[in-house]
Structures are given as C-alpha cells and as structure tokens.
C-alpha positions as CSV (number, residue, x, y, z in Angstrom):
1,X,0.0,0.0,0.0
2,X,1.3,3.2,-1.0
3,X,1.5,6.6,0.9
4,X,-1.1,8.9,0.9
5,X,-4.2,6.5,2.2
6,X,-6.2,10.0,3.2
7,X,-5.9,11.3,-1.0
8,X,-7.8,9.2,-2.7
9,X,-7.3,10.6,-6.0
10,X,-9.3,9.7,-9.7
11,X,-6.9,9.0,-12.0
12,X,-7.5,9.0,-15.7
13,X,-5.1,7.2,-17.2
14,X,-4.6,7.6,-21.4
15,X,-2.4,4.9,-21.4
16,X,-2.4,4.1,-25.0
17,X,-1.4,0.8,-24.7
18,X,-2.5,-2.4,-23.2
19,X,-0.3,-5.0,-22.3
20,X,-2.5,-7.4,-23.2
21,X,-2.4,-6.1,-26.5
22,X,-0.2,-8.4,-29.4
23,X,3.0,-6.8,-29.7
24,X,2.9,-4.1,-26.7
25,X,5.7,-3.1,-25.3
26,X,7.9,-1.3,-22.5
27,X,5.1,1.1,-22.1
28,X,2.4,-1.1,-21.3
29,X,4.7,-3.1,-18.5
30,X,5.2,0.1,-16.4
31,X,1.1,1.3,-17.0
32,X,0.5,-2.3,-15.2
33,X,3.6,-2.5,-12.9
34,X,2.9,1.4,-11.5
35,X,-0.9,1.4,-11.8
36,X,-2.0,-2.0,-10.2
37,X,0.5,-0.4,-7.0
38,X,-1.5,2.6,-6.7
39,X,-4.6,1.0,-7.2
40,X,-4.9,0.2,-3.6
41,X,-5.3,3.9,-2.5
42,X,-6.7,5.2,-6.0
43,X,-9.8,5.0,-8.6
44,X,-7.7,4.1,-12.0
45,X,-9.2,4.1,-15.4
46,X,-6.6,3.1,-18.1
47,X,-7.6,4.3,-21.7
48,X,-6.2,2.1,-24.2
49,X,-6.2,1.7,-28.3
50,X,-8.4,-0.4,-29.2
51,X,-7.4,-3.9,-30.9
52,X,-8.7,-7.7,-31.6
53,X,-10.4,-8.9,-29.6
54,X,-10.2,-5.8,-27.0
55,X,-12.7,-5.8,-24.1
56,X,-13.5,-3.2,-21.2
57,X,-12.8,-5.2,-17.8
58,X,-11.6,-4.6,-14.4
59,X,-8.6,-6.5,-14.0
60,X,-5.4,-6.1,-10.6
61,X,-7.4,-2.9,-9.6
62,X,-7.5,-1.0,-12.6
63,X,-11.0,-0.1,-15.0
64,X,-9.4,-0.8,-18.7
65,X,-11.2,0.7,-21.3
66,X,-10.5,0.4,-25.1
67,X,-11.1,2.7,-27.6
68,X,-11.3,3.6,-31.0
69,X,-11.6,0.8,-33.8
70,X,-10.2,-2.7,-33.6
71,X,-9.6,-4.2,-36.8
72,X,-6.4,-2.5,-38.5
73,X,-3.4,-1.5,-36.2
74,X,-2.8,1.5,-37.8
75,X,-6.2,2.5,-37.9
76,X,-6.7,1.6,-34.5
77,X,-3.9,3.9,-33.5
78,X,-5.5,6.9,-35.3
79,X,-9.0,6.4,-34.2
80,X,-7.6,6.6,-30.2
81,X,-6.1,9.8,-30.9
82,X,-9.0,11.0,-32.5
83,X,-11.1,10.1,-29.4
84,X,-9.7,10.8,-26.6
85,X,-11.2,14.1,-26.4
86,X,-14.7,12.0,-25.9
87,X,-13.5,10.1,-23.1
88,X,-11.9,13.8,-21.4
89,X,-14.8,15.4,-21.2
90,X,-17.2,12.9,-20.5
91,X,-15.3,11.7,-17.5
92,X,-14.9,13.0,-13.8
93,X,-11.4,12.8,-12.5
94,X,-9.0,14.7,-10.3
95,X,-6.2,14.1,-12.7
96,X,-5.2,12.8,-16.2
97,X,-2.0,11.1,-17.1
98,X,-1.4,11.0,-20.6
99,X,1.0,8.6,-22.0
100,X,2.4,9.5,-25.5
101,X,2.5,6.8,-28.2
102,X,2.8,6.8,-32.3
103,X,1.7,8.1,-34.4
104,X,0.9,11.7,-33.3
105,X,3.1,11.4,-29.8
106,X,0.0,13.1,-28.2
107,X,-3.8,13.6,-28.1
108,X,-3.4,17.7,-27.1
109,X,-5.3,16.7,-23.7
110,X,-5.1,20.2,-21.9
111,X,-7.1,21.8,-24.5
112,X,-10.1,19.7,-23.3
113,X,-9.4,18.6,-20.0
114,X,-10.5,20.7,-16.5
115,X,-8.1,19.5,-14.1
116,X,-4.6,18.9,-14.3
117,X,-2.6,17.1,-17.1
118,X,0.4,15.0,-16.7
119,X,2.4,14.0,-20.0
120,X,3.7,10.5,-19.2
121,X,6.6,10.5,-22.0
122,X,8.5,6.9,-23.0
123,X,8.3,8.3,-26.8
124,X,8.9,10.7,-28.5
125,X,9.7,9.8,-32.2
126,X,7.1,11.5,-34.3
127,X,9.7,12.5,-37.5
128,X,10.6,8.8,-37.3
129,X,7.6,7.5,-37.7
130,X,6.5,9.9,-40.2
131,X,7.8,7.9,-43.6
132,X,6.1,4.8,-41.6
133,X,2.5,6.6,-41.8
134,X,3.2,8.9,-44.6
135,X,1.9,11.4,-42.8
136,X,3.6,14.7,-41.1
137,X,3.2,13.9,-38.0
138,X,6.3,15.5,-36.6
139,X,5.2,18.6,-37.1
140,X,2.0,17.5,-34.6
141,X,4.4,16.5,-32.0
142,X,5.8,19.5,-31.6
143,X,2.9,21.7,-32.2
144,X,1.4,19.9,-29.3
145,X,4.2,19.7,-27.4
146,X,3.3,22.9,-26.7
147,X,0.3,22.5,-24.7
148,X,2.0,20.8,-22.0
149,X,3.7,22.0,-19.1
150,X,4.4,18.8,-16.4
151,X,6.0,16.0,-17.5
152,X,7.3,12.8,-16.2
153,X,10.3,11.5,-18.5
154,X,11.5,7.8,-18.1
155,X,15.3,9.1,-18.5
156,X,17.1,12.1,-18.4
157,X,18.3,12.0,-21.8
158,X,14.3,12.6,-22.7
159,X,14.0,15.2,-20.2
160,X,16.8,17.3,-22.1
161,X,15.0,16.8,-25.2
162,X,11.7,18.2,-23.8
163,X,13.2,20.8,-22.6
164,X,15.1,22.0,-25.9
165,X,12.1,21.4,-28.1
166,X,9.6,23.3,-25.5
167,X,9.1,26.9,-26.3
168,X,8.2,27.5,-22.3
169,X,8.5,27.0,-18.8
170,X,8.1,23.7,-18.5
171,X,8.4,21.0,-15.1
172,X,9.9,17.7,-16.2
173,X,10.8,14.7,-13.2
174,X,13.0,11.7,-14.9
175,X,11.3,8.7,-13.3
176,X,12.7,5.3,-14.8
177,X,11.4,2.1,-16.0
178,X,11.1,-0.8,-13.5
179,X,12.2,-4.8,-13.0
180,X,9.7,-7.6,-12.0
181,X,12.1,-9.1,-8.9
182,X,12.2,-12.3,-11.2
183,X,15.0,-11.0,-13.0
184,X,17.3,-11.3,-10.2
185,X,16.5,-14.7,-9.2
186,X,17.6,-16.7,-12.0
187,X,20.7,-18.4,-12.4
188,X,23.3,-18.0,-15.2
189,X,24.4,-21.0,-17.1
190,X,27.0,-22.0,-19.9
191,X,25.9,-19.4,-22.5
192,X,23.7,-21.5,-25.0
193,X,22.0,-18.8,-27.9
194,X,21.6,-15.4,-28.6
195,X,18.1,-13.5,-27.4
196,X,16.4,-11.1,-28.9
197,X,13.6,-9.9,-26.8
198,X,10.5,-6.9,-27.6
199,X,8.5,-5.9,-30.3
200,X,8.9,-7.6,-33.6
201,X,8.9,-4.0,-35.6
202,X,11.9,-2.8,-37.8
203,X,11.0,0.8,-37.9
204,X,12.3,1.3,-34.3
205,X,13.7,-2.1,-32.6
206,X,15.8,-2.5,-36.0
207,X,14.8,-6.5,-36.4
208,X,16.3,-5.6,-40.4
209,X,20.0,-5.0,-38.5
210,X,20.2,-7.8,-36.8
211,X,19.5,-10.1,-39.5
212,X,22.3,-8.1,-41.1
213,X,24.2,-8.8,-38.1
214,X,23.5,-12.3,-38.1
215,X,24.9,-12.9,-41.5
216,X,28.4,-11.2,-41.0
217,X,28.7,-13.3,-37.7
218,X,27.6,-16.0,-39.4
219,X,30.0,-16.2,-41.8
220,X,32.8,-15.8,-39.4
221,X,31.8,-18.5,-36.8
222,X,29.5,-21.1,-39.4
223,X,28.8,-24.3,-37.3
224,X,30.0,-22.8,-34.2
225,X,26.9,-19.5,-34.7
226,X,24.4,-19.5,-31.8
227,X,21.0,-20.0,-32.6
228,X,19.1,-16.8,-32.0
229,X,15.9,-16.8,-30.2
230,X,13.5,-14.2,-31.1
231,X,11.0,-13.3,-28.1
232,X,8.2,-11.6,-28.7
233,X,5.3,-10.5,-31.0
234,X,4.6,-7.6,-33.2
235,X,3.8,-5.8,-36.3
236,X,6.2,-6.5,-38.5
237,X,6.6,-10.4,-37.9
238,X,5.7,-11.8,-41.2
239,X,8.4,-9.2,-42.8
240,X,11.0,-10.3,-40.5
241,X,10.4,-13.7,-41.2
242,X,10.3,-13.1,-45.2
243,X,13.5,-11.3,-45.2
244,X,15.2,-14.6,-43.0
245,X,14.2,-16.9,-45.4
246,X,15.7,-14.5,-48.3
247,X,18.4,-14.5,-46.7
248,X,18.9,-18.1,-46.1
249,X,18.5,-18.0,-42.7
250,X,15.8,-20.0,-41.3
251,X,18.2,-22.3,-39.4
252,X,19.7,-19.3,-37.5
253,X,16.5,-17.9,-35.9
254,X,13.6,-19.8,-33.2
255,X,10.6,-17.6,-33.0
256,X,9.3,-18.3,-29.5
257,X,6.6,-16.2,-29.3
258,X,5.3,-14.1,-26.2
259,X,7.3,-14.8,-23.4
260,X,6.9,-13.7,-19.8
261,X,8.0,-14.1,-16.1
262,X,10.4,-16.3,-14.8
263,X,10.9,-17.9,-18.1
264,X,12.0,-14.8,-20.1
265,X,14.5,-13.5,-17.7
266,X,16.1,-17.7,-17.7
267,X,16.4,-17.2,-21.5
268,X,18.1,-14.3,-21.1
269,X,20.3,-15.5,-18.7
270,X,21.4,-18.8,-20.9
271,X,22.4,-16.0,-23.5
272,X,25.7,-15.0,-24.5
273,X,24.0,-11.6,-25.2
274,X,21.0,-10.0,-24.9
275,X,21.0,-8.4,-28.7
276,X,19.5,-5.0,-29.2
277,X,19.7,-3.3,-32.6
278,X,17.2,-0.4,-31.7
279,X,17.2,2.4,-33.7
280,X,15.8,4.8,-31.0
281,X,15.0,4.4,-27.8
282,X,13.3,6.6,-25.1
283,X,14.6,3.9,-22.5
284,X,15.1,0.8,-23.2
285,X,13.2,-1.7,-20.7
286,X,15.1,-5.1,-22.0
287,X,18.2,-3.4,-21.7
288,X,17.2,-3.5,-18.0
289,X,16.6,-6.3,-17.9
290,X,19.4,-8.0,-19.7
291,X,21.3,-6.8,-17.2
292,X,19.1,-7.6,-13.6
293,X,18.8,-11.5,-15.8
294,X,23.1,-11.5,-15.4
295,X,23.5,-11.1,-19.3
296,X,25.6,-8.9,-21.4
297,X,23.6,-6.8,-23.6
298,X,24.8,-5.6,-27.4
299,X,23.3,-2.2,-28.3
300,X,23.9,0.5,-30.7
301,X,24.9,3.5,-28.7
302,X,21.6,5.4,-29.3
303,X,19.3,7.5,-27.1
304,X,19.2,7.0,-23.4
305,X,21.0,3.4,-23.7
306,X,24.3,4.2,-22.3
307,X,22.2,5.6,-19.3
308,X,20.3,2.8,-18.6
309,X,22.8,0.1,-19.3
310,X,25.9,2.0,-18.3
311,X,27.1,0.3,-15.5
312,X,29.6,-2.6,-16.8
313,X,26.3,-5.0,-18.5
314,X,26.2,-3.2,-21.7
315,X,28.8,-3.4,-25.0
316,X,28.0,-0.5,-26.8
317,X,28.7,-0.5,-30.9
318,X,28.6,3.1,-32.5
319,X,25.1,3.1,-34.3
320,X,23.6,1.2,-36.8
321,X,27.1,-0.1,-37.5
322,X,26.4,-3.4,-38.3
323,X,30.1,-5.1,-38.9
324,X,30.9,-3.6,-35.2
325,X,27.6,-5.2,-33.8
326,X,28.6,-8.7,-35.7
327,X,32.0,-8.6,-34.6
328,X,30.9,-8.4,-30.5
329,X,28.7,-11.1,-31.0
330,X,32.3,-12.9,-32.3
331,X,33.9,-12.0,-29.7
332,X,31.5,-12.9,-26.8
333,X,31.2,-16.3,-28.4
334,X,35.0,-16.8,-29.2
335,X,35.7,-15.5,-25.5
336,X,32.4,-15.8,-23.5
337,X,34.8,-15.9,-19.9
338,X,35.4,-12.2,-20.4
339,X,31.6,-11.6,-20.2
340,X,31.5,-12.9,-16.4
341,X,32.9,-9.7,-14.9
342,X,30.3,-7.7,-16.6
343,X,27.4,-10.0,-16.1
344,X,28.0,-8.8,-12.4
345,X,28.6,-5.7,-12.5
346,X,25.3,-5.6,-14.8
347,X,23.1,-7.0,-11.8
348,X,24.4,-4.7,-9.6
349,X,23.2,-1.9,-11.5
350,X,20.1,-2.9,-12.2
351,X,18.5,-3.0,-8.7
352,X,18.1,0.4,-9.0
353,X,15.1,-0.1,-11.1
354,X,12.5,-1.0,-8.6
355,X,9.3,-0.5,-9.2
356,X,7.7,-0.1,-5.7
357,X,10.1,2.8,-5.1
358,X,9.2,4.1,-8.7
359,X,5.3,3.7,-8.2
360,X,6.0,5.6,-5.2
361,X,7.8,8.4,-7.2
362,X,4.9,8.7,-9.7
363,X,2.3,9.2,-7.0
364,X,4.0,12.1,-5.1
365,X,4.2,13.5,-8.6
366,X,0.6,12.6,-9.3
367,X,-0.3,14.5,-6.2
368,X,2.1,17.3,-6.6
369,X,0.6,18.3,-9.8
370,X,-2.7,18.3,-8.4
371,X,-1.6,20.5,-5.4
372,X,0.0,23.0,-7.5
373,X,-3.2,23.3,-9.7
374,X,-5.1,24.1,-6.7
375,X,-3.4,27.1,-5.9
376,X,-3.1,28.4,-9.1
C-alpha cells in the first residue's frame, strides 16, 4: 500500500497501450507495474487503443477501457487519438495522465481537460515514424508539445529533449522504468544462444539489422553461430520472417513467441548476449533487464541506452554499424569468460530499477501536480 491513504485521488489514465495487446511493449509493463500499485489507494481508469479482440474489464485494480476501432493497427492507432477528447470530457477525474504513443506522440489533452494534465513520456519519435505513416506527423508533435507543461520522463536523456524542443516553462521529473524481482532470481548457465527480446517491428527495434548482423557473424563462426531466439510478437513479424528466409537464414532464428515471467528472464540468462539493434530508444526496458537477468547486452549506442545500461552489462557499438555489432557477437562467443565480470557488474546496477520505489515516485508526482493546480 502506498503513501497517501487519506488522498484518494481519480486517475485518468490515457495509457495508450495495453499489455495485453499483441506486440505491446515497455510502455504497457510500467502502465500495469505502477498502476495496479497505486490501485490500492486510487480509482484508475486506463484508456487504451483499441485492438482484436479488445474488451472493457476490471482487472489487478485497474478499470481498462479500449477505444477507438479494432480491426487495422494502424487504424486503430488513429482512431484513439481521435477520441480521446470523448472520453476527457465525459469523464470525472481529479487528474489525467497522458502517456504518449505513435503516431501523433500526443492527443493535445489540456485543450479539453478541467483539471490537471500530466504528460507521461517513454516516446517521442514523431519525424521517425513519419515515412512509416506517410503522414507529417512530426510537425503535430511538436505543435502539441506545446500544450504541455508537467512531464514525467522515463530518462534524463528525454528530459533534455523536452526541454530543448519546448518553447516555455516547463516542469519535467525523470522517473525510470522498473524490473519484476524475477529477473534477479535466476541463475546464469554455460551461454547456450543469442536473445532477442521486444517488439517484432523494424521501424524502431531495428529486427532488419540484426538479421544483417547475423549474416556477417555467421559467416565468421559457421557451425560454431548460436542460434538466435527471437522473443516476442509484433507488427512487422511476417516481414521479418520473409527477409530470413531471403536470406537463407531460417536455421539461424527460433521464434518463440510471447514470453513472460520467470521464463523470459532464464532465457536471457542462458544467453551469451542480450542483442538490441534499436534504432531509437526513449529507455530501453530489455536493456534493464538484460542486465538484472546476469547477461551482457549488445546495443547500438543510441538515445538513453548508455544511461540505462551503463554500468559494466552493456557493449555498446557506434550506431547502426552493423560489422561492429557482428564482430561483439564474435567475440562474446569466441571468449564468452570475459563476459562474467560484466554479467556482475550488470546486476548490480540494475537494482536500482525497482518498481515499488518508482510507483512511489509517480504518485507524489501525481499529487504534486494536483496540489499545484489548486493554488493556481
């Protein structure tokens, strides 16, 4: 139970996405993780895009409602944005949290809403998403960026971007992803395969380097390359999979599917890397957790990355450099013994990504901002 049992606050929460939703991500995990913690002194509604199969239901403490369409992802995406107003101004709350998500990054909340607005940022990517929707939505994002004034940032590499892109006073607290206290429990093994854990989408998680990747290893280690498991669901899948069997591939690459708990974070730690090929990041949750699992993690050296995976867990490769990236994933399988050193170091600094201490963070925020629109 969390602090303030005499403020019983109603949250509305435009969460964007659910993680029950095929192919969520990062995003979705802390909306649960934080929200189902301060459920137990708070009315939460969650807002989500809609999608197959999509329901309303009650579920750990927290009202979930979809909305918009749910037949076409994209579609789906564009029709929340397009709604949100609706579910603003026909809703009584003490405070709205609005999480930014693609296309649009935002759904310009203040303009509608009556009490206080917190901008719950993990993305910010509007001008790299704009070829994937041909539309110009970068030029939304930071129209609407605009509208906002208190933000919560989930790294401080974020917060500086806010800040250099906002035309005014703004207040910004960096308050980072968490780890489910599974991570730390399981045990590292003889390395056995490489891992490739999130969002099967090429746009952002860059699935199209690492199969580039893959091939330059390959051809350097042949019957000695690591299988590489692929964990997770998404989007792009069917691409992903056409461009391995292109390229010959299909041997290489075990698509597990959704994996959670327990059993992700052992997978991660039978890997002789954790392999991240992102393009852009606004965090990086499997970084994170790469590192609380005991396993070196192989990242370009984009975004917030070096922040979050800084502290002796992550090999960093200058980005999108694909013959680097190949040539670590050599190396860590030529001489997997020099990973053990960082594979502590890793775990160490990952316990700072507890999620009770951050749900903790989020509510005196929550209740700051409400305070401070009181007195204005």
């Amino acid at each position: 139970m969390l602090v303030c049992e005499d403020n019983i606050i109603r949250i509305l929460h435009l969460a964007y996405e659910d993680p029950k939703q095929p192919g969520s991500g990062g995003g979705s995990i802390r909306t649960l993780e934080i929200n189902r913690r301060l459920a137990s002194n708070h009315d939460i509604t969650a807002v989500v895009s809609g999608y197959k199969g999509a329901v309303p239901r009650y579920e750990q403490g927290i009202h979930w409602i979809p909305l918009g369409t749910k037949w076409n992802y994209t579609i789906d995406k564009l029709s929340y944005f397009g709604l949100l107003w609706t579910k603003v101004v026909n809703t009584s709350y003490d405070l709205i949290v609005e999480d930014f998500g693609p296309p649009f990054a935002m759904g310009f909340t203040p303009l509608f809403a009556n009490k206080p607005v917190v901008a719950s940022v993990q993305w910010l990517f509007a001008s790299e998403m704009a070829e994937k929707y041909h539309l110009p939505v970068q030029y939304v994002e930071q129209f609407g960026l605009q509208f906002y004034t208190n933000f919560i940032t989930v790294s401080n590499w974020l917060s500086d971007l806010i800040r250099t892109r906002c035309r005014h006073d703004v207040l910004i607290e960096s308050i980072a992803n968490g780890i489910e206290e599974e991570a730390f429990t399981v045990e590292t093994n003889i390395p056995q395969h490489f891992i490739f854990v999130g969002r099967l989408d090429i746009a952002q998680k860059g699935c199209d380097l690492l199969i580039q990747a893959v091939i330059v290893a390959k051809k350097v280690l042949q019957d000695a390359m690591p299988k590489v498991l692929i964990v997770g669901d998404g989007p792009d899948e069917p691409e992903i999979k056409r461009l391995i069997s292109a390229n010959n591939l299909v041997d290489s690459f075990v698509f597990m599917g959704r994996v959670i708990g327990t059993e992700k974070y052992q997978l991660m730690a039978d890997a002789y890397a954790v392999l991240m090929p992102s393009r852009f990041e606004t965090f990086g949750m499997v970084a994170a957790e790469a590192q609380a699992s005991g396993a070196p993690v192989i990242t370009f050296d984009v975004g917030p990355l070096r922040e979050v995976a800084g502290g002796g867990g992550g090999i960093f490769v200058p980005a999108f450099d694909v013959e680097l990236f190949a040539k670590e994933m050599i190396d860590i399988v030529h001489f997997p013994e020099k990973s053990t050193l960082s594979r502590k170091r890793g775990r160490i600094w990952a316990q700072r990504y507890n999620w009770n201490a951050i749900a903790l963070r989020q509510e005196a925020h929550y209740l700051g901002a409400i305070k401070a629109y009181r007195h204005d």
